[in-house]
N, C-alpha and C positions, 0 to 999 in steps of 0.2 A: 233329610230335614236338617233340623239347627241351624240355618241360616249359613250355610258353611258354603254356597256357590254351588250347588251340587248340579252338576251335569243332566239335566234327566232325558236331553236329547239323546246323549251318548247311552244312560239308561236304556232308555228304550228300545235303543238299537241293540243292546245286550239281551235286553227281555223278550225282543219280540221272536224269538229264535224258538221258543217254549210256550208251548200250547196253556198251563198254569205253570205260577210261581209262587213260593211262600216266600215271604219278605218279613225280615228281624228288623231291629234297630229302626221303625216306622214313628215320627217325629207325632205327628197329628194326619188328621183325614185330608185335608187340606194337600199333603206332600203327595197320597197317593190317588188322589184326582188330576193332580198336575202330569203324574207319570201316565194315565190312563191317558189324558187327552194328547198326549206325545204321541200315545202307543198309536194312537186313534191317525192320527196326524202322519206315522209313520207307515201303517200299514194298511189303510185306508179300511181298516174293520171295524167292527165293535169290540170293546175290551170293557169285562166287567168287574168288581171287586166287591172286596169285603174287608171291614177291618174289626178286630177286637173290639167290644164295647167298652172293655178299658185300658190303662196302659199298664206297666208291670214292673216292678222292678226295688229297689230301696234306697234309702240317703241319698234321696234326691236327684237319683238317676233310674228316670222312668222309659217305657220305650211299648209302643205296639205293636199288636202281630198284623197282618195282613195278607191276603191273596188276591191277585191278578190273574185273570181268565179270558182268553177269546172267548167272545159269546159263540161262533159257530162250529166250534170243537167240543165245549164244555160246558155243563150247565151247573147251577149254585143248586144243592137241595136244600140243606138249610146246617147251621152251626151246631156243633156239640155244646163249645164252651171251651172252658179254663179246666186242666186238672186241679183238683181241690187237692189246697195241700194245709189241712188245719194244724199240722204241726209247726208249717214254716220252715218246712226243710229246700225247697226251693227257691231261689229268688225268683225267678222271671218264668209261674209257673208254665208249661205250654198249652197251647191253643190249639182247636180242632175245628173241621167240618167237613162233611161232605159232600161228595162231589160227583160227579157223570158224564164219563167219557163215549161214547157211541154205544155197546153192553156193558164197558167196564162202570161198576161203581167202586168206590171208595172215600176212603177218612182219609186227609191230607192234616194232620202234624206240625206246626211249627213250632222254635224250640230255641230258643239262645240259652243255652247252658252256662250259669258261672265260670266267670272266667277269674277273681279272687285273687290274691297276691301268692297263691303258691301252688302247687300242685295239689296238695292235703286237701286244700279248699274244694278242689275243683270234683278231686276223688268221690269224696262224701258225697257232694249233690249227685254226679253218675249213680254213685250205690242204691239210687232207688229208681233207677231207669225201670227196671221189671212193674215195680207199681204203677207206672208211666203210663204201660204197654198196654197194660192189665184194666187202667180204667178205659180208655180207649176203646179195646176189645168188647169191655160189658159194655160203654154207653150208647153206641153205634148199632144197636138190634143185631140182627141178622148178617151182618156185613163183617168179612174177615180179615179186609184187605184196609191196614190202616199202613202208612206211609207215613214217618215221623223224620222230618228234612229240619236241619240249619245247622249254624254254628255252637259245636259242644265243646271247645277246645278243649279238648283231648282226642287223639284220634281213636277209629274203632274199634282197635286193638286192645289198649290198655285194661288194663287187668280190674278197674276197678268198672266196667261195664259188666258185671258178672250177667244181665240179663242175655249177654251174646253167650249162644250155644242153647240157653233155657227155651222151650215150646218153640227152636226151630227161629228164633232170631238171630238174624246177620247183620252186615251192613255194605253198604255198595261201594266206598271210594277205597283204593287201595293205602294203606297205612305208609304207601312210600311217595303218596303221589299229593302234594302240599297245594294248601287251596287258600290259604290269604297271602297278600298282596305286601310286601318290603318296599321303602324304598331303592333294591336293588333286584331285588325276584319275588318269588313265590316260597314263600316259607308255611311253614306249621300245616299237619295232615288235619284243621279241625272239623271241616265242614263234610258231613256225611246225610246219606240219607239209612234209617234203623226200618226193618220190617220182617216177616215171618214166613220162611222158605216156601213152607208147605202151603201156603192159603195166598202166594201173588206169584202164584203159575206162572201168571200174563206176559213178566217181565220178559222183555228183549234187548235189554242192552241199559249201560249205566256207564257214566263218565262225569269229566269234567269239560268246560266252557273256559278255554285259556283267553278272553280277549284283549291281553294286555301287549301283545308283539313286541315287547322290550321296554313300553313307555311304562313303567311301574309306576314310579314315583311320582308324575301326574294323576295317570288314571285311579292310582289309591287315594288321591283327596277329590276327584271331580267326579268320578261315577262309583267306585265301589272296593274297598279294601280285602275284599275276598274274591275268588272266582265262582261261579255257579255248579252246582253239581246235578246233575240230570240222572234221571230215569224214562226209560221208554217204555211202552206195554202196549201187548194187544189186547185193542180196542172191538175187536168184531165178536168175541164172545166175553162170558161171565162166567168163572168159575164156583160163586158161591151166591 
């Protein structure tokens, strides 16, 4: 969105590689209808969405969540919501909902993390990643398997994620392996996806989506200043 010329041909061709995708930085409904009927246009399927009923953010830099879905992989059950954060310790609280893959269900996460003028900044907001996890876990019933994906700049390593190691959370991108876009390469490990060893069995494999083949400094203003990071899982049974 922002009127910036954004690519969403090329979008799309990035997106449609991914059965769902959670999407940060979403301008209005407006931008992710436009990617929808790309997708549509691209892959001659149905693709469906959802987007936050509102946007998030402070002083004047506001921004929504959203997800992108083939209809004949995945179906919408219905939204959790926003994490409540009545202290205001979040800027850009994250957004949930779930979701139904063939047996697999699950909570699907998005998450732009403060990014703030220093490290300090960024610390603090991680510091309450566990509470994060935790409302997740209780608002979603029965269902074990929440998936909490986007850009935290910080990678999943740093120390101030103390909820990595607690009740069995990890996270999938390798701390060496850099996932937004330079005008000269791929820098910064920020984009990860966070979730809980013991209760997403399913998982089969996790990566990154490089589709930049050298053209950086294009492709970071027309389609997308980060790369995607994926997760795969089997779908033919349900663990919880």
């Amino acid at each position: 969105g922002w009127g910036n010329g954004k690519d969403f041909a090329g979008l799309a061709c990035v997106l449609s590689h991914f059965s769902i995708t959670a999407l940060n930085e979403v301008e209005n409904e407006e931008a992710v209808q436009t990617l929808v009927a790309h997708l549509e246009s691209l892959t001659s399927q149905d693709w469906g969405y959802h987007i936050s009923e509102h946007a998030v953010g402070r002083s004047g830099s506001f921004e929504y969540y959203a997800f992108v879905w083939r209809e004949d992989a995945v179906s919408f059950l219905e939204p959790i919501g926003f994490f409540p954060d009545p202290e205001d310790v979040i800027k850009r609280e994250p957004y949930g909902a779930n979701f139904q893959m063939g047996a697999f269900d699950f909570t699907l996460v998005a998450f732009h993390q403060r990014c703030g003028k220093n490290l300090a900044v960024r610390r603090a907001e991680a510091s309450h990643f566990a509470q994060i996890i935790e409302f997740f876990q209780n608002a979603n019933g029965d269902e074990n398997d929440v998936l909490i994906g986007g850009d935290f700049n910080l990678p999943g390593d740093d120390y101030a994620f103390t909820a990595v190691g607690w009740n069995g959370v990890t996270y999938s991108v390798d701390p060496e392996q850099a996932t937004s876009i330079g005008a000269e390469g791929l820098s910064n490990p920020y984009d990860n996806f966070f979730y809980q060893s013991q209760f997403t069995t399913e998982l089969l494999g996790q990566g990154v989506l490089d589709f930049t083949k050298g053209n950086h400094a294009t492709l970071r203003r027309s389609v997308s200043d980060h790369i995607p990071v994926w997760l795969e899982v089997d779908i033919s049974e349900d663990d919880d």
